[in-house]
Each structure stands twice: as structure tokens, then as C-alpha cells.
C-alpha positions in Angstrom: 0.0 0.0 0.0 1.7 3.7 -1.1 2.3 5.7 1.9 0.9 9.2 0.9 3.3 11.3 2.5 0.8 13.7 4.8 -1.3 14.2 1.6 -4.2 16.5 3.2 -7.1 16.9 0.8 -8.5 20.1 2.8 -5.1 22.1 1.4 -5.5 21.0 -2.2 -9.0 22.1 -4.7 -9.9 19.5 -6.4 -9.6 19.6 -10.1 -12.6 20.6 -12.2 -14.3 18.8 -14.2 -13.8 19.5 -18.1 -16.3 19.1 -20.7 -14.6 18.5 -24.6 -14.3 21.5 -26.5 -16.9 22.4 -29.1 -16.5 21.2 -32.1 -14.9 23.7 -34.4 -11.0 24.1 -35.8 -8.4 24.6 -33.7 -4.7 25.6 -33.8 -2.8 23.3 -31.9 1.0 21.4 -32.1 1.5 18.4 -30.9 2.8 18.2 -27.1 3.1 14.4 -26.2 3.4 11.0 -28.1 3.1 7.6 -26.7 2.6 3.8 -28.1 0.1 2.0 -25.9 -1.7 -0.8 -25.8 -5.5 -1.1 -26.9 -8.2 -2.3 -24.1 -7.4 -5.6 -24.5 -3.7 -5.8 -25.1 -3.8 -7.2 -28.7 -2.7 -4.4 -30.9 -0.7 -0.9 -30.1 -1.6 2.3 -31.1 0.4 6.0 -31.3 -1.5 8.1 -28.9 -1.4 11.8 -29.8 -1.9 14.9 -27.4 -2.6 17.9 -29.2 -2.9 21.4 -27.2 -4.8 24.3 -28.1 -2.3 27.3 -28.7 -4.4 30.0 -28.8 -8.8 31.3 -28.7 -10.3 30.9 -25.4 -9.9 27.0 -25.2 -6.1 27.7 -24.9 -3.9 24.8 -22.8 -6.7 22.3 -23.4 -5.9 19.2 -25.2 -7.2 17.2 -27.1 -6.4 13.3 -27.8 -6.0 11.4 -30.9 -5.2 7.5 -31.5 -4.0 6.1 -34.5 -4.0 2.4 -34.8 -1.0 1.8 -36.8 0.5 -1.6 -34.8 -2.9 -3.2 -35.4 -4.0 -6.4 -37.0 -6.5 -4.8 -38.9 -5.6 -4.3 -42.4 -8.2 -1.4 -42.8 -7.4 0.1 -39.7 -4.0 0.4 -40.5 -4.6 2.2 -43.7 -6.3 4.8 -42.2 -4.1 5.3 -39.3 -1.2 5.7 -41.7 -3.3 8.4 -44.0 -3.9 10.1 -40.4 -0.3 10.0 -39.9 0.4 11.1 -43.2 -2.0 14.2 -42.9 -0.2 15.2 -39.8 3.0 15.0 -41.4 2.5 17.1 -44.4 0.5 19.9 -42.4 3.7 20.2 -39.8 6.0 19.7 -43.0 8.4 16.4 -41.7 7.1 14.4 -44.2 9.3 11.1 -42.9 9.8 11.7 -39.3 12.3 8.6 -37.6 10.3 9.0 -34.5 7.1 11.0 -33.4 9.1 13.6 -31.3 9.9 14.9 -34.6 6.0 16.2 -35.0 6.1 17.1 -31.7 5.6 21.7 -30.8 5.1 22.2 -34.6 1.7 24.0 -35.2 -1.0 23.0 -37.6 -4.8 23.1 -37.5 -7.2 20.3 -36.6 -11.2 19.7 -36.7 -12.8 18.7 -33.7 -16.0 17.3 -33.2 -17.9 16.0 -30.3 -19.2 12.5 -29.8 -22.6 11.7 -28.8 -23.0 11.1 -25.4 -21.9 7.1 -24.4 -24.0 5.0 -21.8 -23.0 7.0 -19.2 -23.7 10.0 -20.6 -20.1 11.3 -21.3 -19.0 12.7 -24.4 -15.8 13.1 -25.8 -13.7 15.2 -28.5 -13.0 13.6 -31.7 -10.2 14.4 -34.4 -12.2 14.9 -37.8 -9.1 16.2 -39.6 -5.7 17.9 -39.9 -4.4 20.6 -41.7 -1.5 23.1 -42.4 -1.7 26.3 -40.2 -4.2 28.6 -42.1 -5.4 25.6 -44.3 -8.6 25.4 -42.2 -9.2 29.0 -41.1 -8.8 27.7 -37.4 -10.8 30.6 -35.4 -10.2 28.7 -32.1 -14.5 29.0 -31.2 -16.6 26.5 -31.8 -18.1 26.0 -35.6 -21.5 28.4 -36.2 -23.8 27.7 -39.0 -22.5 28.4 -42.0 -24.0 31.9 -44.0 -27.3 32.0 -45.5 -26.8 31.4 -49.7 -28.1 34.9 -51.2 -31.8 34.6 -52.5 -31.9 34.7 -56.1 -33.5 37.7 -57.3 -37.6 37.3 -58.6 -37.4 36.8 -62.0 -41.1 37.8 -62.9 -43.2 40.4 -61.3 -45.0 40.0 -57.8 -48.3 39.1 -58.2 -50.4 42.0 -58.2 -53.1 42.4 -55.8 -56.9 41.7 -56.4 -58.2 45.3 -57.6 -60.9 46.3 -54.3 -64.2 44.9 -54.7 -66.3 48.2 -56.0 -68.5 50.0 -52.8 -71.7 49.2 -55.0 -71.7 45.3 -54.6 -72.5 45.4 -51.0 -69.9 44.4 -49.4 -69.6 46.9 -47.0 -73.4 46.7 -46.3 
């Protein structure tokens, strides 16, 4: 049993809980890299930590795995065009570890998950991007413009002329 040396709860505020980030584009780097193993311990995957570097969600991270030491054939592929993506945005295009991605700044799109069975939800990594590729804004994605109405082509419809005051209508 770990001996906690005097910890004392009552001198430390807890940590807050964080909801994800909305879903929008963000300009982040990449500020750790790990292989780990998947839930079950059959496959590995490169676990990416991307922080926000600027907008008001600035410091928060976001997380991104890539299954490329998998079994999956198809899940490889698109792990390696993830990977891929990354490295041309950043600009090491054949990088001999993934410290070499690591504190270079590019744009991602982040979206949020629908809530699991316990309610949580959770960002997701949609895409990534050279810096200014995106138009990262740092805020959350807003509906896109309204397309401009076309322009009538024919006349308004005219109104029905007024009913003349000898057909008793007014009576």
C-alpha cells in the first residue's frame, strides 16, 4: 500500500471537471506521443496529445489514436493516411520518431461525440491541416451563411383590384 506522505485533501482544490471542446478548428501542435496498448492488449496504437495554442480553449488538449500496430488491415490504412495528414501539415514528411512532430503548429477539426451510456462525451479528431489551411478561429463551428436569394425573376403578383362599394360588401 503507497504511503501518501501527509497528503491533506482540505489544502489541495480539487480539479474541475472538463467538458470537450466544441467542435470547431483549432490551432494546436502536438505536445506528447506515446505507443500503448489497446483495451485488450492485442494491438498498439500511437497516442497523440494535441494542445490548443491560442482562442479561449487555450492549454486544453485534445487526444488522438491512430491504430497503426494493429491487425486490422483497414485500420492500419487509415491510421497511416492520419499520420500522413499530420506530417504534411507540420512539413516532416518522414519523421524517424514522433518527437519529430512534436511543438510544430498546424490546424485540426474537432468534433464531439454523442454522449456514451453514461452520458459522457468526448472530442474527436475529424481532420488535420497546415496552419491557415482550415481558417482555425479557435470558437466553436456556427452555421454556415445563408446562400443569397436569387432575385424574382417575374413580377410580384399584383393584388386583387378592391371589390367596387356598389356590390354590398360593406353593407
Amino acid at each position: 500500500m503507497p504511503y501518501l506522505d501527509g497528503f491533506d485533501a482540505n489544502l489541495v482544490e480539487p480539479n474541475a471537471v472538463l467538458d470537450p471542446i466544441p467542435a470547431g478548428t483549432y490551432l494546436v501542435a502536438i505536445e506528447t506521443s506515446e505507443r500503448k496498448k489497446n483495451k485488450n492488449n492485442s494491438n498498439e496504437h500511437l497516442e497523440l496529445v494535441f494542445k490548443v495554442l491560442d482562442g479561449p480553449h487555450k492549454g486544453r488538449t485534445v487526444r488522438s489514436r491512430l491504430n497503426i500496430w494493429t491487425d486490422s488491415a483497414a485500420a492500419k490504412r487509415i491510421a497511416q493516411g492520419e499520420l500522413s495528414s499530420i506530417c504534411r501539415a507540420v512539413g516532416v514528411m518522414a519523421p524517424k520518431n514522433s518527437e519529430k512532430i512534436h511543438n510544430l503548429p498546424l490546424e485540426i477539426a474537432v468534433s464531439v461525440t454523442n454522449p456514451d451510456e453514461n452520458g459522457r462525451q468526448y472530442n474527436e479528431v475529424r481532420g488535420y491541416a497546415k496552419r491557415g489551411a482550415l481558417g482555425a478561429q479557435n470558437r466553436p463551428n456556427s452555421p454556415p451563411p445563408a446562400p443569397p436569394q436569387p432575385m424574382p425573376t417575374q413580377p410580384a403578383p399584383q393584388r386583387p383590384a378592391a371589390p367596387p362599394d356598389n356590390m354590398g360588401w360593406l353593407q
